[in-house]
N, C-alpha and C positions, 0 to 999 in steps of 0.2 A: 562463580556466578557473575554474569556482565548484567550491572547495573547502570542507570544513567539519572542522571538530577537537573541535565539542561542538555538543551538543544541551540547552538548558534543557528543564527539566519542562512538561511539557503540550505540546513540541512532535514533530510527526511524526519519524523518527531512522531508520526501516530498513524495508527493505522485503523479501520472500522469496517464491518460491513455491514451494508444498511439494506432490509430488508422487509417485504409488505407487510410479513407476520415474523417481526423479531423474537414474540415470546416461542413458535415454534423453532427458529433457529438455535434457538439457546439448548433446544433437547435432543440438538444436533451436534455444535459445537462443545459444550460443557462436556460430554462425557469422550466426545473425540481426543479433545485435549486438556481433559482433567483441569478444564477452567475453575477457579471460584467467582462466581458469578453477584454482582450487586444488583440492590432493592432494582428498581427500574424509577430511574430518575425522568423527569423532562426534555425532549430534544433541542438543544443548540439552538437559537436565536427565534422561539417561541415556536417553530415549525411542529405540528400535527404528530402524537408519535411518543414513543417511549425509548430511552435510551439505558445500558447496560453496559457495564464497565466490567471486563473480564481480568482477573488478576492469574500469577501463579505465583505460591508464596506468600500472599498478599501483595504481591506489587501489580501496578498495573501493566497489563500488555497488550489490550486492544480494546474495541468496543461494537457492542452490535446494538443497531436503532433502527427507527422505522423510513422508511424509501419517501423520499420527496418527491414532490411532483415537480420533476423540469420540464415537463413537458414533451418527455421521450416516454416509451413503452416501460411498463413497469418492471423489470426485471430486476432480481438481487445482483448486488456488487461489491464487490472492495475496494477502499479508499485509502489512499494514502496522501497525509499534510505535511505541507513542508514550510518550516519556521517561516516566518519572514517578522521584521522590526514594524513596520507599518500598513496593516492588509491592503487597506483602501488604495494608496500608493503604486502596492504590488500589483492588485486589481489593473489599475490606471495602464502600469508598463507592462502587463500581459494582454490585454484587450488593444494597447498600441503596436504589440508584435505580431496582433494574430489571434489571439486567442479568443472564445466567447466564454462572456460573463455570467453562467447557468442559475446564480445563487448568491446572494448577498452585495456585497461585504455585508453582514449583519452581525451586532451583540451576540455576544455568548454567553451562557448564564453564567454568572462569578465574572462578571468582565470579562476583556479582551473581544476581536472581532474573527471572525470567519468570514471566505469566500469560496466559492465553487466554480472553480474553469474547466474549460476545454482547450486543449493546445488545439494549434494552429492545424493540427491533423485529425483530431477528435479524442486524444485522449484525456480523461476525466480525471483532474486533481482537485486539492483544496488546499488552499494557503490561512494561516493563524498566528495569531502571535504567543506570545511565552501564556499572557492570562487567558487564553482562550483554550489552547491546550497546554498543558503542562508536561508531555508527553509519555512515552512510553518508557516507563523505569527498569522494565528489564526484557532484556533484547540476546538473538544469538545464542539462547537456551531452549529445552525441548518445551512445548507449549506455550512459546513468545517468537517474536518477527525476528526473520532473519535479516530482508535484506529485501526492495521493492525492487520489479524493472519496469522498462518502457518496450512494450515492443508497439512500433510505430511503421508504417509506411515510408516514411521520410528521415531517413536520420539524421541529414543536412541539416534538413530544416531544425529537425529537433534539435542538433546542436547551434543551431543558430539564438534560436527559442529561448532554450531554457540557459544558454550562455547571458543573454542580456537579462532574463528575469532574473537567475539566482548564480552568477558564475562561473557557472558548471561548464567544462573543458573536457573534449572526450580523448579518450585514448583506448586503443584496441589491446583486445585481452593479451592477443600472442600475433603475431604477424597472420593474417590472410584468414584470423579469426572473426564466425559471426556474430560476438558479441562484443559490447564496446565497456568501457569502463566509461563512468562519467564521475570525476572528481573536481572537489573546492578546495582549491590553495589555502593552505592553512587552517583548515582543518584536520583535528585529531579523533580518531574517532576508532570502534573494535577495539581489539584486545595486540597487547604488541606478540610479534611471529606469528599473527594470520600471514594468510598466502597471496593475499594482497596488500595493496601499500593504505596507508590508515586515511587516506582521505577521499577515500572513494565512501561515493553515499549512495548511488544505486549501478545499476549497469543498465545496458540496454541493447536489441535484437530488432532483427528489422522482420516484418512482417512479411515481407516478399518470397513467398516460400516456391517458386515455378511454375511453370504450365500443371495442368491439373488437381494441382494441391489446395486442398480447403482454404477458403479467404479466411483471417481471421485480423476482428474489426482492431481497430487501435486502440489500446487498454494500458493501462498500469496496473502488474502483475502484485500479488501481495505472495512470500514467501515465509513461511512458517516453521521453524525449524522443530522437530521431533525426534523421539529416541529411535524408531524403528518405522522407515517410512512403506517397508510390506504389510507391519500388522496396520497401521494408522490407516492407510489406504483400503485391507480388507474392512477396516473396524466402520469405514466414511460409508461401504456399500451394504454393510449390516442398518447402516443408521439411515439407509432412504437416499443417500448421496450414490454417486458413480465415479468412477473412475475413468478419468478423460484421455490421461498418459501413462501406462502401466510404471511400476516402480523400476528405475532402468540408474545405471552409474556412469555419471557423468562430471568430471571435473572433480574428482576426491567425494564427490557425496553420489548418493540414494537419494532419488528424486523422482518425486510423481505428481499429476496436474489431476485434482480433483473438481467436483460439483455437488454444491451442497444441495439438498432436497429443492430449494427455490432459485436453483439456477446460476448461484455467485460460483465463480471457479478463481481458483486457489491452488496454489503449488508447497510443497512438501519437500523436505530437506531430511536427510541424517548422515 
């Protein structure tokens, strides 16, 4: 079982999705992926809404709340934070690279702060500290996170970006490969003889897909790992969800791109 008890700065720590009706997500999620689901606590930094901590085991692995208003179209989503030592600061040198400030920096209940950006192309992260989140304790298992990416329009920029905010350095999977690796020097991180080197913390794919192919908007992807990603994907369209990328094998895994009943899409691993 991969367990985790901290998160260094600059690395990915928690994932959530936030939703207009989270207590209907939870009768979507909870039996997808055999969640144990907590009471419904308050949302982070006094914001409107109810929050849900989804465990497996009892550990925690993610969390579903209620959608904030930024001032965009109300649609579900998935969020991924990533550590940082001092939000506010981080805040400061993301909104000087580029990025817009959608959300905070604000208190988190139990201390610690939160913020909500958009990089410099539009895709939507959140940066926290250790007391704000404590993060995700088990990771890389069936019904816990595998692994976030970025697909973006711009990968320059985004290494440019997310180079000066959190260190991150990219490197291509395999020569004239479309997806990129992005890793932090000296970080340890996965389990040792994975198939990548341990201090990769997400990867990334560029959105440019050619003439006639569907736009799709700038996002950070949340990836899910499961024991069987055929039934998990029939089990998503029994439960009101759809199936966005059939279950296809790609890179040693069983991998498909779901939509949960309120529109958050999500990818699948085994």
């Amino acid at each position: 079982m991969s367990t985790r008890d901290e998160y260094p700065a600059g690395v990915p720590c928690w994932v959530e999705t936030l939703q207009p009706d989270p207590r209907a997500a939870l009768d979507f999620y909870g039996p997808l992926l055999c969640w144990e689901l907590s009471e419904p606590g308050p949302m982070p930094g006094g914001l409107p809404g109810e929050y849900v901590v989804a465990r497996v085991d009892g550990l925690a692995v993610a969390g579903i709340g209620a959608l904030p208003d930024v001032g965009q179209p109300p649609f579900a989503v998935w969020n991924t934070y990533v550590r940082v030592d001092d939000v506010d600061a981080a805040a400061d040198r993301a909104t000087t690279a580029g990025a817009t400030l959608l959300l905070g920096p604000f208190d988190a209940a139990g201390g610690g702060r939160l913020a909500v950006l958009a990089d410099p192309a539009g895709a939507a992260f959140s940066v926290g500290d250790a007391r704000s989140r404590p993060g995700a304790e088990r990771v890389n298992e069936p019904g816990a996170w595998a692994m976030s990416s970025l697909h973006t329009p711009d990968p320059p920029g985004a290494n440019a970006f997310y180079g000066t905010l959190f260190g991150w350095r990219s490197e291509p999977i395999a020569p004239g490969a479309p997806v990129t690796l992005l890793r932090l020097a000296g970080h340890v991180g996965g389990e040792p003889g994975q198939p990548f080197p341990r201090d990769v913390v997400a990867v990334m794919t560029s959105t440019e897909q050619g003439p006639g192919a569907p736009a799709v908007p700038p996002h950070w992807n949340v990836n899910l790992r499961v024991g069987d990603a055929d039934a998990v994907a029939a089990h998503a369209a029994q439960l009101g969800g759809s199936v966005l990328v059939a279950p296809m094998d790609a890179m040693g895994l069983r991998n498909a791109v779901l939509l949960d009943p309120q529109g958050a899409a999500f990818s699948i691993s085994s």
